[in-house]
C-alpha positions in Angstrom: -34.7 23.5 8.9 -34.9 23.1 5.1 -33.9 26.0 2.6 -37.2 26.0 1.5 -38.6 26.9 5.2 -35.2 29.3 5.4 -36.1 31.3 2.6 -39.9 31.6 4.0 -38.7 32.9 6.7 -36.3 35.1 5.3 -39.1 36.6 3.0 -41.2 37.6 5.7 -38.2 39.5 7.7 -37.7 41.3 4.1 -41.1 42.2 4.5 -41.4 43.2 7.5 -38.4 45.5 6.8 -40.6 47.4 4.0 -37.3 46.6 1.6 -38.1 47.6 -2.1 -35.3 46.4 -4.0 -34.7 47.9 -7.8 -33.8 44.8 -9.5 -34.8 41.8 -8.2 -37.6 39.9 -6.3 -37.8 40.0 -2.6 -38.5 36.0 -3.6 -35.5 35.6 -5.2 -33.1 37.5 -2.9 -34.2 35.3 0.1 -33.7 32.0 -1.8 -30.5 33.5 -2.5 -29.7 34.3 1.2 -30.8 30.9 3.0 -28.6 29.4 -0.3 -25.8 31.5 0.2 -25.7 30.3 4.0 -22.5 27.8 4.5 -21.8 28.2 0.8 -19.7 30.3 -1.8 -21.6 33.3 -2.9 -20.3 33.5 -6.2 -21.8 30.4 -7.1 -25.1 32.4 -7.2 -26.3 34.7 -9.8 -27.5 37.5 -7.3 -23.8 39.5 -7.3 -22.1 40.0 -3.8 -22.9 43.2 -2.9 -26.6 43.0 -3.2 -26.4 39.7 -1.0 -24.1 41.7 1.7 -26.4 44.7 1.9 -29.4 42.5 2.3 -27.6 40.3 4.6 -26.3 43.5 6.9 -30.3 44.5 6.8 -31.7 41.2 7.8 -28.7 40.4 10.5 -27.6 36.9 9.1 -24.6 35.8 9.9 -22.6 33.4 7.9 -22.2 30.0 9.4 -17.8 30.0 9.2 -16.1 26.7 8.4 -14.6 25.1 11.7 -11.1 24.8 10.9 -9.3 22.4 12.3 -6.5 23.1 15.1 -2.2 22.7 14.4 -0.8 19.1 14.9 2.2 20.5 16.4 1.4 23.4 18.4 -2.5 23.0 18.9 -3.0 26.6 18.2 -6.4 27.7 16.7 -4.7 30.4 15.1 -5.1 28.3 11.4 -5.3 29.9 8.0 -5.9 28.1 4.6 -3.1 27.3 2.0 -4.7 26.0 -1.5 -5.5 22.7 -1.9 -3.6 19.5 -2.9 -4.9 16.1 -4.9 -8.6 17.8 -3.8 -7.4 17.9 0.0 -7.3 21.3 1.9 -4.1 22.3 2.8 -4.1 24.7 6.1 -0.9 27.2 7.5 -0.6 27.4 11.6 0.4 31.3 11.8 2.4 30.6 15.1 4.6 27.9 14.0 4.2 27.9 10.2 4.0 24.2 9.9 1.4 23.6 6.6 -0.5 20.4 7.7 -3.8 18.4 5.5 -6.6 18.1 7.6 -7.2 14.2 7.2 -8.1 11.3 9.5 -5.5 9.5 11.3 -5.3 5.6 10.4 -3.7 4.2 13.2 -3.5 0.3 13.9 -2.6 -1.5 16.6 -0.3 -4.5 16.7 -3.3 -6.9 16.5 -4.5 -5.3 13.6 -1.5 -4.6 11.4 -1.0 -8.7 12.0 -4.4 -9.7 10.8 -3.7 -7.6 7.6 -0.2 -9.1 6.9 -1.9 -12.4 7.2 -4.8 -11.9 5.2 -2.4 -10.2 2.3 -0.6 -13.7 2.8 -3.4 -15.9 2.2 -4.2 -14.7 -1.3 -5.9 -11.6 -0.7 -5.9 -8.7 -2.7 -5.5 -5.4 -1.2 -8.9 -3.6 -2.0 -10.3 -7.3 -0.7 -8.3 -5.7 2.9 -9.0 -2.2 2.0 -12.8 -3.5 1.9 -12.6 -6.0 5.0 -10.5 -4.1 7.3 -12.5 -0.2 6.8 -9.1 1.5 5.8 -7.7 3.3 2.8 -6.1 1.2 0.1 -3.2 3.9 0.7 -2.5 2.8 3.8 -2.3 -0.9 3.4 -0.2 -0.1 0.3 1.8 1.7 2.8 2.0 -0.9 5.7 2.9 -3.5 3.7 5.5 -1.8 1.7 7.1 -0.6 5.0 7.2 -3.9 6.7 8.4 -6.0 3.1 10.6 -4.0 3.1 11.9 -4.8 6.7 11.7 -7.9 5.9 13.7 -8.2 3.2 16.5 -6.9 4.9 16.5 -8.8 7.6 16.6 -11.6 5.2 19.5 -10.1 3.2 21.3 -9.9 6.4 20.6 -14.0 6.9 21.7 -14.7 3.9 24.7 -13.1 4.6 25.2 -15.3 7.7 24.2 -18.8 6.0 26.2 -18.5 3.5 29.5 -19.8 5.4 27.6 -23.1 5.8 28.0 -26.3 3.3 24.9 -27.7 2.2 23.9 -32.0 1.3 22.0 -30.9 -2.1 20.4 -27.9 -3.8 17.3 -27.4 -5.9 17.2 -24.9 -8.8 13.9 -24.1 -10.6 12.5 -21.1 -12.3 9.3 -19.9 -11.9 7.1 -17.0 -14.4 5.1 -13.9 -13.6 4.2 -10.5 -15.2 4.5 -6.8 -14.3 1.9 -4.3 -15.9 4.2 -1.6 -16.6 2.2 1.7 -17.6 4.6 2.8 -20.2 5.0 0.8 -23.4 4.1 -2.9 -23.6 1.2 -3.9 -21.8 2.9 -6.8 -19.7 6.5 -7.5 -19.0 7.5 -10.9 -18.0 9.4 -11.5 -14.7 11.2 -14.5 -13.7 11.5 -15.9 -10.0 14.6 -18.3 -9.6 14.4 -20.6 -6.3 17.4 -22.5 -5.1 16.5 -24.8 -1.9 19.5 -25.7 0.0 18.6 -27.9 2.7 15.0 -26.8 2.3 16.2 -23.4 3.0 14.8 -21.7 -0.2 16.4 -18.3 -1.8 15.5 -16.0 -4.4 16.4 -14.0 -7.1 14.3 -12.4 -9.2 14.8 -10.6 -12.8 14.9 -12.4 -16.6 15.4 -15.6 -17.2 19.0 -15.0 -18.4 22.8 -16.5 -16.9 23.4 -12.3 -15.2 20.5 -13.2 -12.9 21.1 -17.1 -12.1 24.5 -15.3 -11.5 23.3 -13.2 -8.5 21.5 -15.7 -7.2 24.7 -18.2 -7.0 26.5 -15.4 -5.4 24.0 -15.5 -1.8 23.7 -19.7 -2.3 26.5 -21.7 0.3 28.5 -24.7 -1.1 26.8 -27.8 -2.1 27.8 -31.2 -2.1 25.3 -31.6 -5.4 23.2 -29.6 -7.4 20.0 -30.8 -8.6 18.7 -29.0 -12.3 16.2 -29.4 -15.2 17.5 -29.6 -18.5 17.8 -25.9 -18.7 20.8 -24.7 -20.6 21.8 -22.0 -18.1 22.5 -24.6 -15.3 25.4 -25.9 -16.8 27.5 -24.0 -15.2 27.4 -25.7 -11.9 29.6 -28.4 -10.8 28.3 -32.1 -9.5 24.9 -31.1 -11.5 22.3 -33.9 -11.7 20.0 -33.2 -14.5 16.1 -34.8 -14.1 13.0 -33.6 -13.3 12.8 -36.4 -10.6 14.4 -34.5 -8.0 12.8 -31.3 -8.9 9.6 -32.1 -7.5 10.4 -30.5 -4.1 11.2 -27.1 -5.8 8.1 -27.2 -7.6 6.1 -27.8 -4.7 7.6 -24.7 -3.6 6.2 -22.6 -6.4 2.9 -24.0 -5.9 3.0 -22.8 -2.4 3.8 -19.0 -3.6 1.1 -19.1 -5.9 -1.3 -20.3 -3.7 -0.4 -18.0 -0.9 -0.1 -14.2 -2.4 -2.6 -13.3 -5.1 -0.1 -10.9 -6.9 1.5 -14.7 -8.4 -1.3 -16.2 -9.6 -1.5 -16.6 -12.8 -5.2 -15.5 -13.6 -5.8 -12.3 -11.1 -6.4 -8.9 -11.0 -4.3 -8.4 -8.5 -1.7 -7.7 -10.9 2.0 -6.6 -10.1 3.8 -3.1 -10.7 7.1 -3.1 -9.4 9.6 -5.7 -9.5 10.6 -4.7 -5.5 6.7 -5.5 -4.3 7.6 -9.0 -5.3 10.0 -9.4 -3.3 8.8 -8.0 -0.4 6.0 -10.1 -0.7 8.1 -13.6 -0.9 10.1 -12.0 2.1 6.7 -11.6 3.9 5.8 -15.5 3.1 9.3 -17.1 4.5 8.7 -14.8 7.9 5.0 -14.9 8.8 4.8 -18.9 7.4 8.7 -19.9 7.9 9.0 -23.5 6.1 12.0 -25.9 5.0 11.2 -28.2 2.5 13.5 -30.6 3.8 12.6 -34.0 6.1 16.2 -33.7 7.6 17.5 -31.3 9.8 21.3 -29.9 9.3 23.0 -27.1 10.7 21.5 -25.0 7.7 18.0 -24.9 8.3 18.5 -25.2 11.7 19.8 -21.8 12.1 17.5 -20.4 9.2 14.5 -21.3 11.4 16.4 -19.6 14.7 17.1 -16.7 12.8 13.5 -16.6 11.1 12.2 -16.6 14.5 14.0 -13.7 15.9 13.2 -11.8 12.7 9.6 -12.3 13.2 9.5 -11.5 16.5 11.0 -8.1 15.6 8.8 -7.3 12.5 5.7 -6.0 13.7 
């Protein structure tokens, strides 16, 4: 039934009442009524008390909100507690836990793998928000959590290759951009990649010797050291300065880029922490494990094995 059909039919109960109200319309009260049904009365002009004594005469009763029963107890006994961000906020009176009463976005395994892969193929995450029918909160969320998994399990490796001796290592730098909210409108952010053995490792920060420093302190020993002509790399012993051996590294960069969206270099899927970076490089080496290296040695060898068991564990 429409409101317009409500208030007809509240007009001729008013009627048929023989009510003769002082002030206002018999029209206008029972628009006011079939309005007032579901709704805040003060958002009428008719005041309160002339909409309860009309109410009382015509026997209406207000439609109550159905509130919704306590996640911990299930009890029905529920009261409201103010609001939050726009959300309703709700107090259980028998075991005073305050709760939102929201939807639940649950994913399955299945699910929460499609999504990791989809962020790993260059897609941004309103494109998975979009695709996938869930909240750009939560797939914030879920891949924050498991990057940041991720990257400790891969701390942890580190920790364990790094009693290994490496044939050669890589060094390259690569650039991308934070948009910080305070201040300048971009601030740049460096990406240093050492592959020893093919095993690549990261540090991330300026493009100054402090950061180069922390990422020699996670690299193992190297039997040679392959550079640009980059001032900072100096520093390393049995160096080999030309861009002829830097391809591989390179290629490496390319891969990033091409795989998340947050590196490219023309995207609106722009980044705003430094620690989403590198959960998402942490993310690439464990879903698409790769070592850009044609022969195997001991190194890699266990990186893949220990990749593998980290993978299996993510999720």
């Amino acid at each position: 039934m429409n409101l317009t059909a409500l208030a007809q039919l509240i007009l001729l109960i008013l009627r048929n009442l023989n009510l003769k109200p002082r002030k206002y319309e018999l029209k206008d009260i029972a628009l006011a009524l079939a309005y007032s049904l579901g709704v805040q009365i003060t958002k009428i002009g008719i005041p309160p008390s002339t909409l309860y004594y009309y109410v009382k005469k015509v026997g209406i009763r207000r439609r109550r909100e159905k509130r919704p029963t306590c996640p911990s107890c299930n009890s029905n006994r529920v009261i409201k507690n103010g609001s939050s961000r726009g959300k309703a906020k709700y107090r259980c009176k028998v075991c005073g836990r305050t709760f939102y009463n929201t939807l639940k976005h649950r994913m399955d395994r299945k699910q929460r793998e499609r999504i990791l892969k989809e962020y790993l193929n260059r897609m941004s995450m309103r494109a998975i928000s979009r695709v996938e029918g869930k909240p750009l909160t939560t797939i914030y969320s879920l891949v924050k959590r498991i990057g940041a998994k991720a990257f400790t399990s891969l701390i942890i490796l580190r920790g364990q290759l790094k009693s290994f001796v490496a044939k050669s290592t890589v060094f390259d730098e690569f650039w991308t951009y934070l948009r910080v909210r305070h201040g300048k409108v971009r601030a740049d952010l460096w990406i240093w990649t050492a592959l020893s053995d093919g095993v690549p490792f990261y540090e991330s920060g300026d493009r100054s010797y402090g950061t180069f420093r922390l990422l020699l302190s996670w690299l193992p020993r190297s039997g040679v050291n392959y550079t640009d002509h980059y001032c900072v790399y100096q520093v390393l012993d049995k160096r080999v300065a030309s861009k002829r051996y830097t391809y591989i590294v390179e290629s490496h960069n390319s891969r990033c880029r091409s795989h998340l969206a947050r590196l490219a270099r023309d995207t609106r899927a722009v980044n705003r922490s430094q620690r989403m970076v590198e959960y998402s490089l942490a993310l690439l080496n464990i879903m698409y494990p790769h070592v850009f290296s044609r022969e195997i040695t001991p190194l890699n060898e266990i990186y893949l094995k220990g990749i593998q068991y980290i993978r299996d564990n993510l999720i």
